[in-house]
N, CA, C and O atoms as a GROMACS GRO file, in nm:
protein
  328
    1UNK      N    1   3.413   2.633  -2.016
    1UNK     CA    2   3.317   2.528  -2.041
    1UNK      C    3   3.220   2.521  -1.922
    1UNK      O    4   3.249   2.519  -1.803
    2UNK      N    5   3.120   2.519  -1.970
    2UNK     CA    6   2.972   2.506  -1.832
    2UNK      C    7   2.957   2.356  -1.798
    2UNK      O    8   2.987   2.273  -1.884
    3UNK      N    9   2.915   2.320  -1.688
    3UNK     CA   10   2.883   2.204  -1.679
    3UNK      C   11   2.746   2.201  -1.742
    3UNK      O   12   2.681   2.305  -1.753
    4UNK      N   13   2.693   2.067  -1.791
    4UNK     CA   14   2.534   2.023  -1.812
    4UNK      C   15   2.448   2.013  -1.700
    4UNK      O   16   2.468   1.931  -1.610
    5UNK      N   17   2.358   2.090  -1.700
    5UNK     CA   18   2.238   2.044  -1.602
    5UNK      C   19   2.189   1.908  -1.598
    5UNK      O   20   2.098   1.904  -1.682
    6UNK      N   21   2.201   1.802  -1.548
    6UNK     CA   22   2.154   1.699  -1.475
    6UNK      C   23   2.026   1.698  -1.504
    6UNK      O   24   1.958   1.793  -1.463
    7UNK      N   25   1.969   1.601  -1.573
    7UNK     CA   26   1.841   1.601  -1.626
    7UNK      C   27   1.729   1.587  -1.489
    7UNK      O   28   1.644   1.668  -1.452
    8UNK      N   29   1.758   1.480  -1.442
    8UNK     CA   30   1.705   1.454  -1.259
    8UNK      C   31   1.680   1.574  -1.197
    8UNK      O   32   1.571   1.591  -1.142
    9UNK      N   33   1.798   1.693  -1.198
    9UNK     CA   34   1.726   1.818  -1.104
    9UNK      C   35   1.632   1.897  -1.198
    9UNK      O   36   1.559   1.975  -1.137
   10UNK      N   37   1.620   1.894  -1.302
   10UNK     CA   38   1.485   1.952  -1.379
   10UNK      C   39   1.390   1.921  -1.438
   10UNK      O   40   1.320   1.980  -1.520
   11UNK      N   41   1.388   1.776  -1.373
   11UNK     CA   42   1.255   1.712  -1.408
   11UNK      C   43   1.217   1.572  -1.252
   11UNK      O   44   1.286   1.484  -1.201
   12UNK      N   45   1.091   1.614  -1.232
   12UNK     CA   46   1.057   1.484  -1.124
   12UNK      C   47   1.096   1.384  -1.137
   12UNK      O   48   1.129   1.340  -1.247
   13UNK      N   49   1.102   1.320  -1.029
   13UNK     CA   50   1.153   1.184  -1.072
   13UNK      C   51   1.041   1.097  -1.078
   13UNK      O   52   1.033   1.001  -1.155
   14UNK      N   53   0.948   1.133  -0.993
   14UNK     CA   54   0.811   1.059  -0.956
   14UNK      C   55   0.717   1.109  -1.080
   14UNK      O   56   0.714   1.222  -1.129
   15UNK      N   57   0.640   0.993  -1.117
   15UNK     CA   58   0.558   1.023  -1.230
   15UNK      C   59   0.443   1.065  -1.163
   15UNK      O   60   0.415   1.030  -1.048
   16UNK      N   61   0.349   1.168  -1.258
   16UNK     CA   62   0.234   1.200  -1.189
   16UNK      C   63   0.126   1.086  -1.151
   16UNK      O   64   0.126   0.980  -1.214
   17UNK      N   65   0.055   1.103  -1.070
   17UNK     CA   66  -0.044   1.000  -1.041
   17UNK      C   67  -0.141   1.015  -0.986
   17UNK      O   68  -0.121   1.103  -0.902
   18UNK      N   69  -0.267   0.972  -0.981
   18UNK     CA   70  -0.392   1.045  -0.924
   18UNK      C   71  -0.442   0.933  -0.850
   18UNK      O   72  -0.481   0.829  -0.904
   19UNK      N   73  -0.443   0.959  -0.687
   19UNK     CA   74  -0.501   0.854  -0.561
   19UNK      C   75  -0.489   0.880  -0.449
   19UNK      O   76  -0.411   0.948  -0.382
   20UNK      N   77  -0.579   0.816  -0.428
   20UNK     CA   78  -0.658   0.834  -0.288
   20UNK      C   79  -0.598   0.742  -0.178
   20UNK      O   80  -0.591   0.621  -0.204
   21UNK      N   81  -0.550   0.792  -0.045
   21UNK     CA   82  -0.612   0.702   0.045
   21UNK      C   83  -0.708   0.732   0.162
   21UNK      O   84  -0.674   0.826   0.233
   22UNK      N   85  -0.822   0.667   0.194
   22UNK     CA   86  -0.863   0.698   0.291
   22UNK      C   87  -0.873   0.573   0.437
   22UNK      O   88  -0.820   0.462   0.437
   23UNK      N   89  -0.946   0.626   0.537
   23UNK     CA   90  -0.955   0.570   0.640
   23UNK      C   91  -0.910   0.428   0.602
   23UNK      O   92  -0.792   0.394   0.610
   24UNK      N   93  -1.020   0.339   0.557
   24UNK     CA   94  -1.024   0.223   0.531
   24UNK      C   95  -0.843   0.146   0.502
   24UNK      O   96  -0.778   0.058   0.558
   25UNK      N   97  -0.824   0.217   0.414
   25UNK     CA   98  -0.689   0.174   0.345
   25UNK      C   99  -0.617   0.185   0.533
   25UNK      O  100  -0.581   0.075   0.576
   26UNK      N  101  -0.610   0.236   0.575
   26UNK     CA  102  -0.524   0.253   0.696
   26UNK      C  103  -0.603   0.132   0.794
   26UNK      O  104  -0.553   0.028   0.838
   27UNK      N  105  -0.692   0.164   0.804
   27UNK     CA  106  -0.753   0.058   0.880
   27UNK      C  107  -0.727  -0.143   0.859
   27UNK      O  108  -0.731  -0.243   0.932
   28UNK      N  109  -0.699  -0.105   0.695
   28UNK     CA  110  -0.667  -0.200   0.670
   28UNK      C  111  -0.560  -0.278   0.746
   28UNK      O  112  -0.570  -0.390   0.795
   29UNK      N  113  -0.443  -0.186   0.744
   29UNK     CA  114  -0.322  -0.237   0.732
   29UNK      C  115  -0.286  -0.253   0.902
   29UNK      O  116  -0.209  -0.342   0.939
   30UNK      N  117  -0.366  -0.136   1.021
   30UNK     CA  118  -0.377  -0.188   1.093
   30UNK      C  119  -0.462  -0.276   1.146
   30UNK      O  120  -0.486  -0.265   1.266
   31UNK      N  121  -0.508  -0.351   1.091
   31UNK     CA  122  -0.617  -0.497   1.142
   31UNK      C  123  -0.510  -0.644   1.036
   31UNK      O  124  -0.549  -0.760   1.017
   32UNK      N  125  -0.432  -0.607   1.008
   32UNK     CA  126  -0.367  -0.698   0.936
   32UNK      C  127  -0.259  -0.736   1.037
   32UNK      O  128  -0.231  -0.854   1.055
   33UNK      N  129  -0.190  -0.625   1.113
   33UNK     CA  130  -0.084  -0.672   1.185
   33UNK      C  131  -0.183  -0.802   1.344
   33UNK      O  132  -0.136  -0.907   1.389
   34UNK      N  133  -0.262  -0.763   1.368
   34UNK     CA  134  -0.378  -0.855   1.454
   34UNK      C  135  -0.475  -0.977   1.392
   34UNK      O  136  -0.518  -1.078   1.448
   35UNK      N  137  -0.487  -0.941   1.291
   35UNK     CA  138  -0.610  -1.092   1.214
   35UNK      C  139  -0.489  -1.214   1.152
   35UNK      O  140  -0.374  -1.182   1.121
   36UNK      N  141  -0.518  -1.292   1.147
   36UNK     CA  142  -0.494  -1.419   1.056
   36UNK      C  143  -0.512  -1.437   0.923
   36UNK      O  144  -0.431  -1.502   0.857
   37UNK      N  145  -0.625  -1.379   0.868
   37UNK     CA  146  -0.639  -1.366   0.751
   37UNK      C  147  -0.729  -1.258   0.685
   37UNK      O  148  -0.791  -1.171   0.746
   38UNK      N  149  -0.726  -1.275   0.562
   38UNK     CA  150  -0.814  -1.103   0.516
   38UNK      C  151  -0.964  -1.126   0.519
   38UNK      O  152  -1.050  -1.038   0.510
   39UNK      N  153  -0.982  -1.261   0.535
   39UNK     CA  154  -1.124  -1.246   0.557
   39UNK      C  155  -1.163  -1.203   0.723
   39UNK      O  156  -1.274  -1.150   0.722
   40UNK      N  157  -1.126  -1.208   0.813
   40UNK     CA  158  -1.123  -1.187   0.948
   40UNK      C  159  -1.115  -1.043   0.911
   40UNK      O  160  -1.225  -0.988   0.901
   41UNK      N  161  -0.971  -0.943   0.880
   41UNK     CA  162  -0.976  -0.821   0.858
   41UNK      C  163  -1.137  -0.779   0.780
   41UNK      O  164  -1.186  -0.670   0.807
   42UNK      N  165  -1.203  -0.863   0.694
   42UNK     CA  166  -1.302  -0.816   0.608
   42UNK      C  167  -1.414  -0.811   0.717
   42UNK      O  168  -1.489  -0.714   0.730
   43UNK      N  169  -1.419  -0.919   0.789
   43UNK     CA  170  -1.502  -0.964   0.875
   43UNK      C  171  -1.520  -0.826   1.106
   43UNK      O  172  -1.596  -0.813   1.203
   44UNK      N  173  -1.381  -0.770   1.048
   44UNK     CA  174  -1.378  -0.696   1.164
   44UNK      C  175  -1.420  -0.539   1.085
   44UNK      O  176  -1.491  -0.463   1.152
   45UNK      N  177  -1.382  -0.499   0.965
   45UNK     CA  178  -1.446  -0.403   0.871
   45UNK      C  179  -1.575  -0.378   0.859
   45UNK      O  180  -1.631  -0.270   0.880
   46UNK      N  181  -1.624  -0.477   0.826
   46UNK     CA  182  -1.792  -0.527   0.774
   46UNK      C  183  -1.786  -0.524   0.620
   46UNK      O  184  -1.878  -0.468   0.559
   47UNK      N  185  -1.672  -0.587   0.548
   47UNK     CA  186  -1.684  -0.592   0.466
   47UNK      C  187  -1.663  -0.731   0.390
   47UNK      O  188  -1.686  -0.820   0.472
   48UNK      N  189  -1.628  -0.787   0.266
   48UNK     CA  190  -1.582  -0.874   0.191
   48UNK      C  191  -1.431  -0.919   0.241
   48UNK      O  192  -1.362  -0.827   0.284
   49UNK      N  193  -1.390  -1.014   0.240
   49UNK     CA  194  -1.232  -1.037   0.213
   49UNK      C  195  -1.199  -1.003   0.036
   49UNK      O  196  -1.109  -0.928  -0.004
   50UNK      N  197  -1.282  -1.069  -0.038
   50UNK     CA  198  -1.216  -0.974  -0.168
   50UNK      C  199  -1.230  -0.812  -0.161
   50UNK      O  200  -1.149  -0.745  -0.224
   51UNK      N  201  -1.323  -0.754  -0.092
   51UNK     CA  202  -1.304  -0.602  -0.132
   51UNK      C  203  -1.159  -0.542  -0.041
   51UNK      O  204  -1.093  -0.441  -0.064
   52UNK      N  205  -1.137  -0.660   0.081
   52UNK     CA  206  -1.016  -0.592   0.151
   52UNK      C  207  -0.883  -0.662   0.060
   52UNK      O  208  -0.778  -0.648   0.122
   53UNK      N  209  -0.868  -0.726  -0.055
   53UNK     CA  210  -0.823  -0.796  -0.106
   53UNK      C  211  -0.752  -0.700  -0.226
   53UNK      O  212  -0.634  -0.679  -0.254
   54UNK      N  213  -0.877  -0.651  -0.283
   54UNK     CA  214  -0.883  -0.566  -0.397
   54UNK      C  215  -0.811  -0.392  -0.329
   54UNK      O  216  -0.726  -0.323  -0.386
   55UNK      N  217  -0.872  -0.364  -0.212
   55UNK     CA  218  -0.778  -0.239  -0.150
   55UNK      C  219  -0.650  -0.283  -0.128
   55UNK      O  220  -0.566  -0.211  -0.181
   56UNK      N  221  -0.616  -0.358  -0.079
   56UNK     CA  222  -0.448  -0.448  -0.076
   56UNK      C  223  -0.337  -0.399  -0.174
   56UNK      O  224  -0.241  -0.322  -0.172
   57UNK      N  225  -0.420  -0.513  -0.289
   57UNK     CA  226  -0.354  -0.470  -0.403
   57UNK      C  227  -0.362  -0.344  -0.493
   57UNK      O  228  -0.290  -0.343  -0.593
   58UNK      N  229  -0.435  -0.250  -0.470
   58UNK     CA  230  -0.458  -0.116  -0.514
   58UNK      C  231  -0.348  -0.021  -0.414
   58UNK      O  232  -0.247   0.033  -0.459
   59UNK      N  233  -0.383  -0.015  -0.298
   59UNK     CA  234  -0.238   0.025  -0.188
   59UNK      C  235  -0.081   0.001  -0.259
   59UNK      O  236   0.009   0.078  -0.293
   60UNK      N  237  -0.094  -0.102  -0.260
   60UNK     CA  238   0.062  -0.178  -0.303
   60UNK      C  239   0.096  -0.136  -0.469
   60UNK      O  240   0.192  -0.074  -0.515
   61UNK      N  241  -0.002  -0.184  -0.524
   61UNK     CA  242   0.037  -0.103  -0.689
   61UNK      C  243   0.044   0.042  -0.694
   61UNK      O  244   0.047   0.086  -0.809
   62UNK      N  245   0.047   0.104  -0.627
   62UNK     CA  246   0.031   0.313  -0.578
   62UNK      C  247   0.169   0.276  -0.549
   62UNK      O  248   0.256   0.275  -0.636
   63UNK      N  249   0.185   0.250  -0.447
   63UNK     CA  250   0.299   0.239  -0.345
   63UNK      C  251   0.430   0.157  -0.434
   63UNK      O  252   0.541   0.183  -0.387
   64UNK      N  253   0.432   0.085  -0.527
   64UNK     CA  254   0.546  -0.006  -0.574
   64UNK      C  255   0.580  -0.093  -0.479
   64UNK      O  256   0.696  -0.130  -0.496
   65UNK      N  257   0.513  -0.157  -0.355
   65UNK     CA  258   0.606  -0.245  -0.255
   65UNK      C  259   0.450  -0.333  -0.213
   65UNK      O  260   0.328  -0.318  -0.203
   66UNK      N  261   0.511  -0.387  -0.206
   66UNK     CA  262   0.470  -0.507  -0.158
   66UNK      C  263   0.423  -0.488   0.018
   66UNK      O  264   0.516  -0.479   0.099
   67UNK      N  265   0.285  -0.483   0.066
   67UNK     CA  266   0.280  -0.413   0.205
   67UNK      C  267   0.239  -0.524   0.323
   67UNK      O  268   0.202  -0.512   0.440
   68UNK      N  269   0.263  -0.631   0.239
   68UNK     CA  270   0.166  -0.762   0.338
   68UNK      C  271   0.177  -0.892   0.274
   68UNK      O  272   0.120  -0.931   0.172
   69UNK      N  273   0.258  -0.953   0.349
   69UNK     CA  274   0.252  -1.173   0.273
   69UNK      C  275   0.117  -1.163   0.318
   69UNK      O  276   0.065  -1.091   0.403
   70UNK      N  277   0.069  -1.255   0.237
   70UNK     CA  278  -0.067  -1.326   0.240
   70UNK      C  279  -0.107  -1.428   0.304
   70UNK      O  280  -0.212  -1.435   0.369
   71UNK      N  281   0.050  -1.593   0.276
   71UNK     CA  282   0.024  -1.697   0.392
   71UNK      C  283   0.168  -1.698   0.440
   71UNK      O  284   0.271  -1.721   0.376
   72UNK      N  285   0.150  -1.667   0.561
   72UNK     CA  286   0.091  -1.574   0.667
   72UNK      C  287   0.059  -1.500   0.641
   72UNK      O  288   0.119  -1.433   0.558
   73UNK      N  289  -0.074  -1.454   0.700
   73UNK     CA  290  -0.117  -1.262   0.661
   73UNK      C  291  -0.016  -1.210   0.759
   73UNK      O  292  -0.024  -1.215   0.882
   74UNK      N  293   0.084  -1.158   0.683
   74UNK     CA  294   0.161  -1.043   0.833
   74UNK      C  295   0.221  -0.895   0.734
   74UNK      O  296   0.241  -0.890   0.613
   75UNK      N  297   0.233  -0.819   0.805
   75UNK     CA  298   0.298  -0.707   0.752
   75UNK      C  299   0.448  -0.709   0.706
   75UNK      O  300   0.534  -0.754   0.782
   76UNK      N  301   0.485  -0.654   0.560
   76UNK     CA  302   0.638  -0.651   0.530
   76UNK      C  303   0.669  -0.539   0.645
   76UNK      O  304   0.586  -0.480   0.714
   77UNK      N  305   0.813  -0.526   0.647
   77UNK     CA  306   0.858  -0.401   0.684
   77UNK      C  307   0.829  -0.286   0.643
   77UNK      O  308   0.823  -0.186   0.715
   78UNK      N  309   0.806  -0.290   0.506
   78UNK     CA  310   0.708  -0.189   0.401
   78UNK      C  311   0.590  -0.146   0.501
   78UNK      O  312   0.582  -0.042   0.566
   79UNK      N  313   0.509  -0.243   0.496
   79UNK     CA  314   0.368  -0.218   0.513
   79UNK      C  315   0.348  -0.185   0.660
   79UNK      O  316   0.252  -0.115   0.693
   80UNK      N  317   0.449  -0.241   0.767
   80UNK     CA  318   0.465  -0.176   0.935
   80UNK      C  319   0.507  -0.055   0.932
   80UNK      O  320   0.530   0.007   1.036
   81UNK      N  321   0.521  -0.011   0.831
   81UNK     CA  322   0.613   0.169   0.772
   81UNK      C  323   0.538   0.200   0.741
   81UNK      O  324   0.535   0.296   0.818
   82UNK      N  325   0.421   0.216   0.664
   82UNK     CA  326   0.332   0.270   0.585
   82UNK      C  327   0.208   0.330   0.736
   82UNK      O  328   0.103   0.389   0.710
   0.00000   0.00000   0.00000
């Protein structure tokens, strides 16, 4: 009798997915562990607090984790890893 191949070793486990990160996204996350809030991070960027708002949650939905509380703005353990 053969054993069964294990479905897991012949197929990914990770679903395909198509994304980007660039500078910004990193920049983000380090101006988060230093600002108070995302408008300050938006404001040291030169950008919006919703557009650093909207990269946030685009990061974190890629990622499955959660990378940053909001009140307090501080980094999860996730997001000091990332």
């Amino acid at each position: 009798m053969t054993p069964k191949a294990h479905a897991s070793f012949s197929q990914n486990p990770l679903p395909s997915t198509n994304f980007e990160f660039d500078a910004i996204h990193f920049k983000i996350i380090s101006h988060i562990e230093t600002c108070e809030s995302l408008a300050e991070v938006g404001r040291r960027l030169g950008v919006t607090r919703s557009a650093i708002s909207q990269r946030l949650e685009y990061m974190e939905e890629v990622c499955g984790i959660q990378l940053a509380h909001r009140r307090p703005l501080r980094l999860t353990d996730a997001g000091f890893l990332f």
